[in-house]
mmCIF file of the N, C-alpha and C atoms, coordinates in Angstrom:
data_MODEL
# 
_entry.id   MODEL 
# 
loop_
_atom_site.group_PDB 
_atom_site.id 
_atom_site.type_symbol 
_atom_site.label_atom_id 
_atom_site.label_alt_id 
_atom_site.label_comp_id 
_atom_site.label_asym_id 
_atom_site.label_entity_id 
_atom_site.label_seq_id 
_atom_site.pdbx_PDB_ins_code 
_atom_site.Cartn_x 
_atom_site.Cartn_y 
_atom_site.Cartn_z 
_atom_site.occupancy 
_atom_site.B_iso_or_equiv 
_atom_site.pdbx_formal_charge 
_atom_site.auth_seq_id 
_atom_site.auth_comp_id 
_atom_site.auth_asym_id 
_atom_site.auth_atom_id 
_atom_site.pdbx_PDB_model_num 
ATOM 1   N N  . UNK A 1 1  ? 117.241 108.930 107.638 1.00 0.00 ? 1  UNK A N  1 
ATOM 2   C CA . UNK A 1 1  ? 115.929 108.473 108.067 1.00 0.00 ? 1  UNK A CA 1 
ATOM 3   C C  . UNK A 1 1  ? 115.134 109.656 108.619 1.00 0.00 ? 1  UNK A C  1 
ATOM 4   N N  . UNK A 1 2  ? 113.413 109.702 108.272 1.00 0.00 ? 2  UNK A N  1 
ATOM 5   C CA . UNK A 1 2  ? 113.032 110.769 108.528 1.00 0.00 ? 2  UNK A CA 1 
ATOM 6   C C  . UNK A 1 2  ? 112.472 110.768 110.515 1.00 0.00 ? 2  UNK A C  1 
ATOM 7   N N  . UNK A 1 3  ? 112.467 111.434 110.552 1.00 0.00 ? 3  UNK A N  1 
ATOM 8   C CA . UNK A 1 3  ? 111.758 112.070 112.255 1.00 0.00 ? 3  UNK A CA 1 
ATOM 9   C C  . UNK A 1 3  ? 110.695 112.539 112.373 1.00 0.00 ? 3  UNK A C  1 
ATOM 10  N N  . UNK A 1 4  ? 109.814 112.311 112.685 1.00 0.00 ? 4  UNK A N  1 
ATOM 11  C CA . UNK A 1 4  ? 108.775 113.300 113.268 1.00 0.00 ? 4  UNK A CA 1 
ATOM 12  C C  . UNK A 1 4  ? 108.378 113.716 114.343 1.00 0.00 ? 4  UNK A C  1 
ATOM 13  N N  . UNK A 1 5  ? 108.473 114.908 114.210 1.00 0.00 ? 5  UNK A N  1 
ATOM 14  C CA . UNK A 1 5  ? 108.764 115.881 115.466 1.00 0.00 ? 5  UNK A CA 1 
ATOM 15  C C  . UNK A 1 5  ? 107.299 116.795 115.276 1.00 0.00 ? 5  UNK A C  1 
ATOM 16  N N  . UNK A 1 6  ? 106.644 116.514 117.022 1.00 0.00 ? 6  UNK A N  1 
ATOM 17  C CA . UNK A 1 6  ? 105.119 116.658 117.195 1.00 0.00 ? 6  UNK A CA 1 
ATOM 18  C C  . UNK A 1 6  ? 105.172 117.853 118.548 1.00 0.00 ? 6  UNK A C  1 
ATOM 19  N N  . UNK A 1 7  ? 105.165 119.346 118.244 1.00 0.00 ? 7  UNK A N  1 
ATOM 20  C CA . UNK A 1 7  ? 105.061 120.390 118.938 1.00 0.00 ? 7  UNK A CA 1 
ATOM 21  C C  . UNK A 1 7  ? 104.191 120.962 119.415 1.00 0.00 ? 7  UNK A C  1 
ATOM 22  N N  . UNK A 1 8  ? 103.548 121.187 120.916 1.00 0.00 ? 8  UNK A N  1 
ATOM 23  C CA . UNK A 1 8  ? 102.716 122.366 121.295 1.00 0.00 ? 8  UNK A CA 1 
ATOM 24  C C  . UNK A 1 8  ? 103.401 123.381 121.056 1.00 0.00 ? 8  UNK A C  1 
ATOM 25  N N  . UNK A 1 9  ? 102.490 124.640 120.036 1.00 0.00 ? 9  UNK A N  1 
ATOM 26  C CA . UNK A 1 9  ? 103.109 125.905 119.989 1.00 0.00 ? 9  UNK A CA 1 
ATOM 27  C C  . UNK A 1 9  ? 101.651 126.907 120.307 1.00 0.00 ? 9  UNK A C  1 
ATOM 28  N N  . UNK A 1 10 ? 102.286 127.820 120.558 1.00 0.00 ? 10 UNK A N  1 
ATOM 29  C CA . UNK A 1 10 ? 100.918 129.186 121.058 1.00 0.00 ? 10 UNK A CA 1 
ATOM 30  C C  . UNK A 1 10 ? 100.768 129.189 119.389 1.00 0.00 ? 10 UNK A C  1 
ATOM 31  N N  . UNK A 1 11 ? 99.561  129.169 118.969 1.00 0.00 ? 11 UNK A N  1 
ATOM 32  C CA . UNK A 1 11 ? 98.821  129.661 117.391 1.00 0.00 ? 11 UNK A CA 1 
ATOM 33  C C  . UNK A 1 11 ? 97.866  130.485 117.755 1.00 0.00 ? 11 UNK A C  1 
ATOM 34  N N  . UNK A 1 12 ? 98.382  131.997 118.026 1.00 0.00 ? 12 UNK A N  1 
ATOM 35  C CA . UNK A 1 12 ? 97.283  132.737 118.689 1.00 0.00 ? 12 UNK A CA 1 
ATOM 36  C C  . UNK A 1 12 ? 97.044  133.113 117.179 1.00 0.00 ? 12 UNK A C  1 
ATOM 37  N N  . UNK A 1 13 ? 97.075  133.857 116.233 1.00 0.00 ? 13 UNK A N  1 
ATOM 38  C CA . UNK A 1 13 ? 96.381  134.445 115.002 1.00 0.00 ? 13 UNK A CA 1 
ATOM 39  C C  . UNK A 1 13 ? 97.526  133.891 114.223 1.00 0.00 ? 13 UNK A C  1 
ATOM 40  N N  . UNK A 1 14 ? 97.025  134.475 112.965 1.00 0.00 ? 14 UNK A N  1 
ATOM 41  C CA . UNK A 1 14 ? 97.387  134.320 111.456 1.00 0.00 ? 14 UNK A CA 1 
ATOM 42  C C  . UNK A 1 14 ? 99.079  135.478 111.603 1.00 0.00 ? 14 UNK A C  1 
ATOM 43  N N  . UNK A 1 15 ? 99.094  135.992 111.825 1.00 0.00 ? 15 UNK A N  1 
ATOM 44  C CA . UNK A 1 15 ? 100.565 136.498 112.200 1.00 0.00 ? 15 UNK A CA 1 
ATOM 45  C C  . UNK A 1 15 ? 101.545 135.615 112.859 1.00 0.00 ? 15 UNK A C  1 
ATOM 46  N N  . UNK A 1 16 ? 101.384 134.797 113.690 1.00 0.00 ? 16 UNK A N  1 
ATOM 47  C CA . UNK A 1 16 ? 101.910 134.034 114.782 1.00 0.00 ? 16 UNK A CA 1 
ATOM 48  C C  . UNK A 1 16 ? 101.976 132.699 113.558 1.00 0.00 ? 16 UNK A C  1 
ATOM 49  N N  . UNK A 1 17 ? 101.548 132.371 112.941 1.00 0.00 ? 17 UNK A N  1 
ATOM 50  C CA . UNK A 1 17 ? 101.668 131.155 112.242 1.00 0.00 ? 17 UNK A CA 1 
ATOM 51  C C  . UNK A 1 17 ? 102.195 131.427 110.943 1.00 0.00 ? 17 UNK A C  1 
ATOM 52  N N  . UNK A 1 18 ? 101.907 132.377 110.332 1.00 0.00 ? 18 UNK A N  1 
ATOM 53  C CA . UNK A 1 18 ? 102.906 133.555 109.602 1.00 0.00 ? 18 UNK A CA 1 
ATOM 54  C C  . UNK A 1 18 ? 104.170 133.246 109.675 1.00 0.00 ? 18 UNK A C  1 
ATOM 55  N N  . UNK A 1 19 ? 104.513 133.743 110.631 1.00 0.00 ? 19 UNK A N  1 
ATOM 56  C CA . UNK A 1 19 ? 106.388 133.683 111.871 1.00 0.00 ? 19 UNK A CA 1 
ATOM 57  C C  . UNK A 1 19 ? 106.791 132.181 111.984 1.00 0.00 ? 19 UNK A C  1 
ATOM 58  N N  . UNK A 1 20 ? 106.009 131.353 112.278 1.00 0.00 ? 20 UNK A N  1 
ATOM 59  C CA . UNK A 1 20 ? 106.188 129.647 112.276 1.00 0.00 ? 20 UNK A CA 1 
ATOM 60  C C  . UNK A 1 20 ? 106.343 129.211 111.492 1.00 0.00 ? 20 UNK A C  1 
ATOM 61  N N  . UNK A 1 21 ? 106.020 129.583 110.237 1.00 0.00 ? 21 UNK A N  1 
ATOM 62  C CA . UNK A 1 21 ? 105.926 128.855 108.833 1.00 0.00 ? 21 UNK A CA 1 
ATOM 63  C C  . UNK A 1 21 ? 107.159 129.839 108.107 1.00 0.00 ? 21 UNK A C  1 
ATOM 64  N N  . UNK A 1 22 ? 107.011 130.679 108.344 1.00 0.00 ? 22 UNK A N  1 
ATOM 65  C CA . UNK A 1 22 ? 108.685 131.267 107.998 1.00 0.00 ? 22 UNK A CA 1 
ATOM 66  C C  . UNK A 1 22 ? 109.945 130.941 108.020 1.00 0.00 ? 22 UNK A C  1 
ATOM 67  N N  . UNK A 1 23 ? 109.607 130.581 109.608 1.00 0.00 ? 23 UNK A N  1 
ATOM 68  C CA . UNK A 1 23 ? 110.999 129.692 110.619 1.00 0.00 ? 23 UNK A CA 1 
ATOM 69  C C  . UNK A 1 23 ? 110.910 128.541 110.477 1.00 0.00 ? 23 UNK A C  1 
ATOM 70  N N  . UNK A 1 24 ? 110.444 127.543 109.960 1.00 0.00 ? 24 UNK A N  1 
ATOM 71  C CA . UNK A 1 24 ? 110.195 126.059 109.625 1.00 0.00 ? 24 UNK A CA 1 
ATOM 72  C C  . UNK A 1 24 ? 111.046 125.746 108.700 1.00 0.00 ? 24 UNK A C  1 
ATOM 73  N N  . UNK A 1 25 ? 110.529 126.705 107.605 1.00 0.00 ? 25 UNK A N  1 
ATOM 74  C CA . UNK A 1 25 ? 110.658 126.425 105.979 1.00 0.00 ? 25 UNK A CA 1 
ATOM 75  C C  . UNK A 1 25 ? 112.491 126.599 106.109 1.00 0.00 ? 25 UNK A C  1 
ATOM 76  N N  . UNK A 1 26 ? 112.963 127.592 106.558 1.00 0.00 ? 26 UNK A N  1 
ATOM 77  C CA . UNK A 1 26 ? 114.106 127.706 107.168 1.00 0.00 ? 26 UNK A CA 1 
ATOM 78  C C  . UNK A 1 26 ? 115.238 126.613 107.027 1.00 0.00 ? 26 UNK A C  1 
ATOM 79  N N  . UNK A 1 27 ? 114.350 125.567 107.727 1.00 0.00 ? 27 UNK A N  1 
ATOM 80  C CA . UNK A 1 27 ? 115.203 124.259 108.587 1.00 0.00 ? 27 UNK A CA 1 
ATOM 81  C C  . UNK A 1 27 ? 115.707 123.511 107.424 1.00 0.00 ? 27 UNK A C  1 
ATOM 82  N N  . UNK A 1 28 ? 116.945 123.290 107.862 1.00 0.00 ? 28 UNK A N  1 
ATOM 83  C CA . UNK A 1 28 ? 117.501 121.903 106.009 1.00 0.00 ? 28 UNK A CA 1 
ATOM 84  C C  . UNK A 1 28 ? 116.830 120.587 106.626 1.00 0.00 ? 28 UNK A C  1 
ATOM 85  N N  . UNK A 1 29 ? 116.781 119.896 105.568 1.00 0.00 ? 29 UNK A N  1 
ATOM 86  C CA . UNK A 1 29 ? 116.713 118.340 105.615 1.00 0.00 ? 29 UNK A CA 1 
ATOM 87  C C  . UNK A 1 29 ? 114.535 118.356 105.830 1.00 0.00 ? 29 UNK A C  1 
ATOM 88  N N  . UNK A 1 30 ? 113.970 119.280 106.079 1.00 0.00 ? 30 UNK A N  1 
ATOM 89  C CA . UNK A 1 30 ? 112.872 118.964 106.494 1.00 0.00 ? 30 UNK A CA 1 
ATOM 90  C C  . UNK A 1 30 ? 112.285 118.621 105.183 1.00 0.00 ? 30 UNK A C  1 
ATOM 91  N N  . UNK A 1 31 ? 111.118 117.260 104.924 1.00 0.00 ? 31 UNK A N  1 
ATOM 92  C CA . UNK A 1 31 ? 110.967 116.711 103.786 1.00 0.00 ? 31 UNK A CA 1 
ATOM 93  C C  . UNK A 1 31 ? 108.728 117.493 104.469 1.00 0.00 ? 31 UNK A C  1 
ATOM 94  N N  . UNK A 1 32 ? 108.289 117.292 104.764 1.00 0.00 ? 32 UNK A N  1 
ATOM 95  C CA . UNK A 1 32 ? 106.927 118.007 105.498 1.00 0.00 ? 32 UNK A CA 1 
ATOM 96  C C  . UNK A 1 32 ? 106.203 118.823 106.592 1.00 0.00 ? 32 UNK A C  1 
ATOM 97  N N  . UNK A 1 33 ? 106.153 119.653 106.268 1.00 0.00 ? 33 UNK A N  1 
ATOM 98  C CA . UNK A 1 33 ? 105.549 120.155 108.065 1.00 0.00 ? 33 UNK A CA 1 
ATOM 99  C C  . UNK A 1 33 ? 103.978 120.411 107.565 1.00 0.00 ? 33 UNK A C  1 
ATOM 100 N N  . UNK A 1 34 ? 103.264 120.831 109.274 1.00 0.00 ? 34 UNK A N  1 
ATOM 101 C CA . UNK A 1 34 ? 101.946 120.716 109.094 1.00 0.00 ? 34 UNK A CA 1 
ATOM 102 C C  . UNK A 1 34 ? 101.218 121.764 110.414 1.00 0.00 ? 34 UNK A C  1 
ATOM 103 N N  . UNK A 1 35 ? 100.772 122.448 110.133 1.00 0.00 ? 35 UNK A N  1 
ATOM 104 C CA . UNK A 1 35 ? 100.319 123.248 111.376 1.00 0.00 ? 35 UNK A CA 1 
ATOM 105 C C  . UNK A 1 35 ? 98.824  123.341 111.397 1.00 0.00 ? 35 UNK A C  1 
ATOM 106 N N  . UNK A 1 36 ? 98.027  122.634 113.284 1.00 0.00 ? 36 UNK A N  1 
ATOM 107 C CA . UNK A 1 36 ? 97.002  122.096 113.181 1.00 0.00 ? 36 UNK A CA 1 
ATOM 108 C C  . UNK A 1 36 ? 96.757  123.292 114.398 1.00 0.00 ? 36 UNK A C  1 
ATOM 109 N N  . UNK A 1 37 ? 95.531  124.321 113.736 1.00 0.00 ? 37 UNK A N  1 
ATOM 110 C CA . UNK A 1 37 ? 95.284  125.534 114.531 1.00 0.00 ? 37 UNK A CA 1 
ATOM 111 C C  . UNK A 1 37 ? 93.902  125.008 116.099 1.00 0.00 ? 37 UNK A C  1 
ATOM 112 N N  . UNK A 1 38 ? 93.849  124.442 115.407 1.00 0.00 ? 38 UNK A N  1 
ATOM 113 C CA . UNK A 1 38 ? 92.909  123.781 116.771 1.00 0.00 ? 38 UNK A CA 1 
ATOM 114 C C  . UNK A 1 38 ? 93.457  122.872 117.823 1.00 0.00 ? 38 UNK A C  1 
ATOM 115 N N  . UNK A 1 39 ? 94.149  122.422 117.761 1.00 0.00 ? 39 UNK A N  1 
ATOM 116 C CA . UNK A 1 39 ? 95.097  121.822 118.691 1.00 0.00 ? 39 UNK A CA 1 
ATOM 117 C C  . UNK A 1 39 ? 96.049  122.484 119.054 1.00 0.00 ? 39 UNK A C  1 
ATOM 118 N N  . UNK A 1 40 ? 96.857  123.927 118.250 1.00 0.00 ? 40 UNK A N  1 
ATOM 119 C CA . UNK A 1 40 ? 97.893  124.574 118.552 1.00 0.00 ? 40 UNK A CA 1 
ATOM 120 C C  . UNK A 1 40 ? 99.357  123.109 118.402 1.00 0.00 ? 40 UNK A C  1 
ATOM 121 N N  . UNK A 1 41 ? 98.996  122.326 117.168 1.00 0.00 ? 41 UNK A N  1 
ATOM 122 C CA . UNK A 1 41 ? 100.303 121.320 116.993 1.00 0.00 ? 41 UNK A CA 1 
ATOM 123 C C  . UNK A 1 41 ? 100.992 121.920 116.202 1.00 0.00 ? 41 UNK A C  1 
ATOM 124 N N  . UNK A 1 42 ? 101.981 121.540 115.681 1.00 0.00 ? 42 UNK A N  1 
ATOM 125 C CA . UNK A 1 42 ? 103.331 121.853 114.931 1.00 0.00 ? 42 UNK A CA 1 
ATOM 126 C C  . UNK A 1 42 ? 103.948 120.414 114.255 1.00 0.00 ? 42 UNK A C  1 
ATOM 127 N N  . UNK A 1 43 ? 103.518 119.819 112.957 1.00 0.00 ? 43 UNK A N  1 
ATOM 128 C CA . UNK A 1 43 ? 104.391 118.958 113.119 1.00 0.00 ? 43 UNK A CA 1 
ATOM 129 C C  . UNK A 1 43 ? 105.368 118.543 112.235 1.00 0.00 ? 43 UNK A C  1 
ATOM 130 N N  . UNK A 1 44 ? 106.840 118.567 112.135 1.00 0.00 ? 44 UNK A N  1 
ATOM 131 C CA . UNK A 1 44 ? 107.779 118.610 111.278 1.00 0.00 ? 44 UNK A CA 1 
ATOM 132 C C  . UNK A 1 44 ? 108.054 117.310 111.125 1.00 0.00 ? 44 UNK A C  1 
ATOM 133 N N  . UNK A 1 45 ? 108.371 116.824 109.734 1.00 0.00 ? 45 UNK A N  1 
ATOM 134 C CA . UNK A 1 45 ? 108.844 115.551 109.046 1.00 0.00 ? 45 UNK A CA 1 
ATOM 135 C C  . UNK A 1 45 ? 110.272 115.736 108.359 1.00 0.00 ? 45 UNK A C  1 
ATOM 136 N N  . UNK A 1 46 ? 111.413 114.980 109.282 1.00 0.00 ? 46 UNK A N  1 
ATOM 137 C CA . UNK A 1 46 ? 112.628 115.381 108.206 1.00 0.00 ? 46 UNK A CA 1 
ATOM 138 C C  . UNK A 1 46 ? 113.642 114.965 108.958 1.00 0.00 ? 46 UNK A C  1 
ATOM 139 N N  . UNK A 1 47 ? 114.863 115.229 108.895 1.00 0.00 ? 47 UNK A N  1 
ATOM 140 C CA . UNK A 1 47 ? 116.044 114.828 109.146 1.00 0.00 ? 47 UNK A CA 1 
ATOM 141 C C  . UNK A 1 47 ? 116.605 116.207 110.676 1.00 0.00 ? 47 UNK A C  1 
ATOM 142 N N  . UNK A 1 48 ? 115.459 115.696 111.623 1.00 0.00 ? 48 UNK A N  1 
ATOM 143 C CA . UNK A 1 48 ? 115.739 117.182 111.964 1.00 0.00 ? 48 UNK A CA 1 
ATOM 144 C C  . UNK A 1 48 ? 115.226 116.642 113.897 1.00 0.00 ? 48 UNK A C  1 
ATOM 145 N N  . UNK A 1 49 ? 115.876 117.410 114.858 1.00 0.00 ? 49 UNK A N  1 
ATOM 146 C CA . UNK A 1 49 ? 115.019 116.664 115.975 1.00 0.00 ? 49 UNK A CA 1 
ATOM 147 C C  . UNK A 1 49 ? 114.602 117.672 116.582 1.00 0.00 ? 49 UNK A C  1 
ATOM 148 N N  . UNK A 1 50 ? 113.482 117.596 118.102 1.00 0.00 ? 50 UNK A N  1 
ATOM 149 C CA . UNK A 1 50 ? 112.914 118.343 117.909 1.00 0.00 ? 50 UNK A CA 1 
ATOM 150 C C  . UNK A 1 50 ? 113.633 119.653 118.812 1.00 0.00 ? 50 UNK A C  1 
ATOM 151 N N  . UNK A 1 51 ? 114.615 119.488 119.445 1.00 0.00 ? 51 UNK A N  1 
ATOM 152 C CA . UNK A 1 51 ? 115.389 120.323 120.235 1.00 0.00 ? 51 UNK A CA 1 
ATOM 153 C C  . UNK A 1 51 ? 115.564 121.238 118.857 1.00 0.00 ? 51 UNK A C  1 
ATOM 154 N N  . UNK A 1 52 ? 115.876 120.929 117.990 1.00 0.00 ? 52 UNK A N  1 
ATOM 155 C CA . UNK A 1 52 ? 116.408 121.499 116.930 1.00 0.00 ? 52 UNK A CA 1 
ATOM 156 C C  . UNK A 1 52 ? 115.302 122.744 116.605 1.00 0.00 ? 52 UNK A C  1 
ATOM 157 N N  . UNK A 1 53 ? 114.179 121.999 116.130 1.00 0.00 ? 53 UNK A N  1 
ATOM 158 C CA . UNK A 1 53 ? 112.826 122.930 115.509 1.00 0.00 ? 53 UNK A CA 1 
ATOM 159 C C  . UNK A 1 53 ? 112.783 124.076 116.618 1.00 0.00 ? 53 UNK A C  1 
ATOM 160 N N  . UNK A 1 54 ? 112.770 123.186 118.334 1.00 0.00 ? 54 UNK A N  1 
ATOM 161 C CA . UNK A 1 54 ? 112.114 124.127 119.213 1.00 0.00 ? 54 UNK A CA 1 
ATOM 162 C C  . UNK A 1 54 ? 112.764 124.915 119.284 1.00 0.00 ? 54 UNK A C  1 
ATOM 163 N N  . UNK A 1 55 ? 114.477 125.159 118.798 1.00 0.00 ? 55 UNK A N  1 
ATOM 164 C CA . UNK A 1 55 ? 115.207 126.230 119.103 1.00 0.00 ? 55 UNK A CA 1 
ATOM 165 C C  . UNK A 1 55 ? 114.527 127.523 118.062 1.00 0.00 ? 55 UNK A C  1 
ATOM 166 N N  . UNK A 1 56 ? 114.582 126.748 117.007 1.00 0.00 ? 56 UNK A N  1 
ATOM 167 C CA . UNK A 1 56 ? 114.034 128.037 115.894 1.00 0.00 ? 56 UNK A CA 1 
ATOM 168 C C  . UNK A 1 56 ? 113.138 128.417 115.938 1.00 0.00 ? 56 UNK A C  1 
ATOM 169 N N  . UNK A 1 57 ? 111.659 127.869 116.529 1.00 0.00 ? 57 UNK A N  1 
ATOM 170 C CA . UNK A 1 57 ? 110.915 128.622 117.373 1.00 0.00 ? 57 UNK A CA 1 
ATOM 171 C C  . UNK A 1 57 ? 111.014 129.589 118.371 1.00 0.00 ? 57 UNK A C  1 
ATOM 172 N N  . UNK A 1 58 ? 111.447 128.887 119.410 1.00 0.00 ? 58 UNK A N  1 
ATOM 173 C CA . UNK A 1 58 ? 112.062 130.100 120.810 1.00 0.00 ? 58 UNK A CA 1 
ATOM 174 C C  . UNK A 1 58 ? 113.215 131.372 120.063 1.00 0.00 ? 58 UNK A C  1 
ATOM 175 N N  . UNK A 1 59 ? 113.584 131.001 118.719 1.00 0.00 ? 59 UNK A N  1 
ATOM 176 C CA . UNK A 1 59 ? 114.042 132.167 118.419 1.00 0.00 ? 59 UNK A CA 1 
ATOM 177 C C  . UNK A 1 59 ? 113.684 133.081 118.019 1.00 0.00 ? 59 UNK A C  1 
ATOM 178 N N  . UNK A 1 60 ? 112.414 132.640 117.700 1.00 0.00 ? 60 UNK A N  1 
ATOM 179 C CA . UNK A 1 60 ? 111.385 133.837 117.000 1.00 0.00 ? 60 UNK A CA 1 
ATOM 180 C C  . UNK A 1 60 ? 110.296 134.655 117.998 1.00 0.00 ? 60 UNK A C  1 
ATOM 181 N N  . UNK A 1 61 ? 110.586 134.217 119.370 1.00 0.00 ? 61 UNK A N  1 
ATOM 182 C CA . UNK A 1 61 ? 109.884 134.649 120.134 1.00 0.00 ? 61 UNK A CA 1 
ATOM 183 C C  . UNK A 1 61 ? 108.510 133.960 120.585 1.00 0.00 ? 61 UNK A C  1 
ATOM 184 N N  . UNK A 1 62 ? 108.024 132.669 119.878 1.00 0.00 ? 62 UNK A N  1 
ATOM 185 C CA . UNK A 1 62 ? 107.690 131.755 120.641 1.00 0.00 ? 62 UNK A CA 1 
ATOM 186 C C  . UNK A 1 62 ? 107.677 130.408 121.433 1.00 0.00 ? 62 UNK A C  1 
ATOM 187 N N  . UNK A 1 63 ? 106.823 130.260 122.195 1.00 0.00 ? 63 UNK A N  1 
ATOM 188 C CA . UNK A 1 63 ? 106.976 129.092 122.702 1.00 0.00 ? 63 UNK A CA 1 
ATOM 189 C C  . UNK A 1 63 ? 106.641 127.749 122.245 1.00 0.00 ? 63 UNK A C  1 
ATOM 190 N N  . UNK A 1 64 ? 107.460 126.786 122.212 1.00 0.00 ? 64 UNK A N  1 
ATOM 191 C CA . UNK A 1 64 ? 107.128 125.083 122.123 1.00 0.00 ? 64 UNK A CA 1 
ATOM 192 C C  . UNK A 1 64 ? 107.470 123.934 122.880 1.00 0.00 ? 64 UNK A C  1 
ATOM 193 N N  . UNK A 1 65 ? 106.622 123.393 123.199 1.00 0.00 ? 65 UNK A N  1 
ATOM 194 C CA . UNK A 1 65 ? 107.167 121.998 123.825 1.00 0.00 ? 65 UNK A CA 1 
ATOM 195 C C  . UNK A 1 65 ? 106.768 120.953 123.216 1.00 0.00 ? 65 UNK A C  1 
ATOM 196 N N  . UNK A 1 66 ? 107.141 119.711 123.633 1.00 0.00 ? 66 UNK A N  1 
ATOM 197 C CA . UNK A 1 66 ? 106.911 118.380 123.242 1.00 0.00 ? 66 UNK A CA 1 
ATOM 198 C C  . UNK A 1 66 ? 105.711 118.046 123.308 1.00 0.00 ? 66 UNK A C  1 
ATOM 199 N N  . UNK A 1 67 ? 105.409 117.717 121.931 1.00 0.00 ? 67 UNK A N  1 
ATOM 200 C CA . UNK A 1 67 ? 103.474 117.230 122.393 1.00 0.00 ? 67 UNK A CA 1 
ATOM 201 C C  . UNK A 1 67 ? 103.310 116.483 122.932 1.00 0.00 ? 67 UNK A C  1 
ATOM 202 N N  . UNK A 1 68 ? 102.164 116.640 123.764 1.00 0.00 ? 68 UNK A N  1 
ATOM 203 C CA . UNK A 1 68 ? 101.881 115.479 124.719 1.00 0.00 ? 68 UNK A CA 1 
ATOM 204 C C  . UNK A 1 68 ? 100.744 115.086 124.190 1.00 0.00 ? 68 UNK A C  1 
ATOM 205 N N  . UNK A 1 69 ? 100.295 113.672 123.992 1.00 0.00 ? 69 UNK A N  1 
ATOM 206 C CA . UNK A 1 69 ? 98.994  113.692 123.897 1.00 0.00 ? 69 UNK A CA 1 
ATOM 207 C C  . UNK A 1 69 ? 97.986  113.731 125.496 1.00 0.00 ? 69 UNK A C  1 
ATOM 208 N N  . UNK A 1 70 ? 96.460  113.668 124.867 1.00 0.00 ? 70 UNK A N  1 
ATOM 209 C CA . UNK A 1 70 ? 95.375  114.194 126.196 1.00 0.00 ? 70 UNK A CA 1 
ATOM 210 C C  . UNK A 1 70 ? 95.204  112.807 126.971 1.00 0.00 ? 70 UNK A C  1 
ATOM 211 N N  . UNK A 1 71 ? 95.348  112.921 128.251 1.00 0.00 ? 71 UNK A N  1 
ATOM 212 C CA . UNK A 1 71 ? 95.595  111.932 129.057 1.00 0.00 ? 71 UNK A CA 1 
ATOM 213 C C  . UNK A 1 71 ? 96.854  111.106 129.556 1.00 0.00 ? 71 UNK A C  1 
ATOM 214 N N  . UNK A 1 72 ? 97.010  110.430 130.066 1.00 0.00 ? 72 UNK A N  1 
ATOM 215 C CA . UNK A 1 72 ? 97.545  110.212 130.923 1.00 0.00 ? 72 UNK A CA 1 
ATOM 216 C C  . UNK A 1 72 ? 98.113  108.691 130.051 1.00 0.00 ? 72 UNK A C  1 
ATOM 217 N N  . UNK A 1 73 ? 97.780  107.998 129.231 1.00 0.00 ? 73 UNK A N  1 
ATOM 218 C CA . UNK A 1 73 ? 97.871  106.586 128.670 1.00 0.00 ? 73 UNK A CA 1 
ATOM 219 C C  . UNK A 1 73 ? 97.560  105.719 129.331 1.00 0.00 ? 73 UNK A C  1 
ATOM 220 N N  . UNK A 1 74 ? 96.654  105.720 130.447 1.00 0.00 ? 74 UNK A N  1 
ATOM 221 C CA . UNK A 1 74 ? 96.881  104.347 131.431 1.00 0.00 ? 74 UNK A CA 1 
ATOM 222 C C  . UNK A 1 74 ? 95.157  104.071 131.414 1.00 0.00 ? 74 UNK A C  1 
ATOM 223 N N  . UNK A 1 75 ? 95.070  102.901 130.773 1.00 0.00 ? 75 UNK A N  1 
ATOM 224 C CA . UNK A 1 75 ? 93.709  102.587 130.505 1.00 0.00 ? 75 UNK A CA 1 
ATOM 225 C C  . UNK A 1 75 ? 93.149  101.290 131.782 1.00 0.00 ? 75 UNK A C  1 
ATOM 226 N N  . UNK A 1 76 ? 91.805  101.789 131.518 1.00 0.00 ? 76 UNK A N  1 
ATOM 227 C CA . UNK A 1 76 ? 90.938  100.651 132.722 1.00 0.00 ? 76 UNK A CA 1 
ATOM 228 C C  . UNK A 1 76 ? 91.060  99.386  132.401 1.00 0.00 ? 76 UNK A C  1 
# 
């Protein structure tokens, strides 16, 4: 069954996403990924979780965490 796994990563330039898309493609079992430069998201589709992705990130020398979305969820 697939996963999707939704990452804040630093997307400072075209080098840096370069290195991300290198290290992605990498990963077995991943069936889509998607990198959204205005949000700085990351998001992998596949047989894969996200401890997993974030390691192969932090191995390349950047940072990721768990996306959060904006706000808080708690409506009026």
């Amino acid at each position: 069954m697939a996963n999707v796994v939704e990452l804040k990563v630093g997307l400072h330039c075209d080098e840096c996403i370069k290195k991300i898309l290198k290290a992605i493609k990498k990963i077995q079992d991943i069936e889509t990924y998607d990198i959204d430069t205005q949000l700085n998201k990351v998001t992998v589709t596949g047989n894969v979780s996200s401890e997993e992705v974030i390691r192969v990130i932090h191995k390349i020398g950047k940072t990721a965490t768990t996306w959060e979305p904006e706000g808080d969820g708690v409506t009026c």
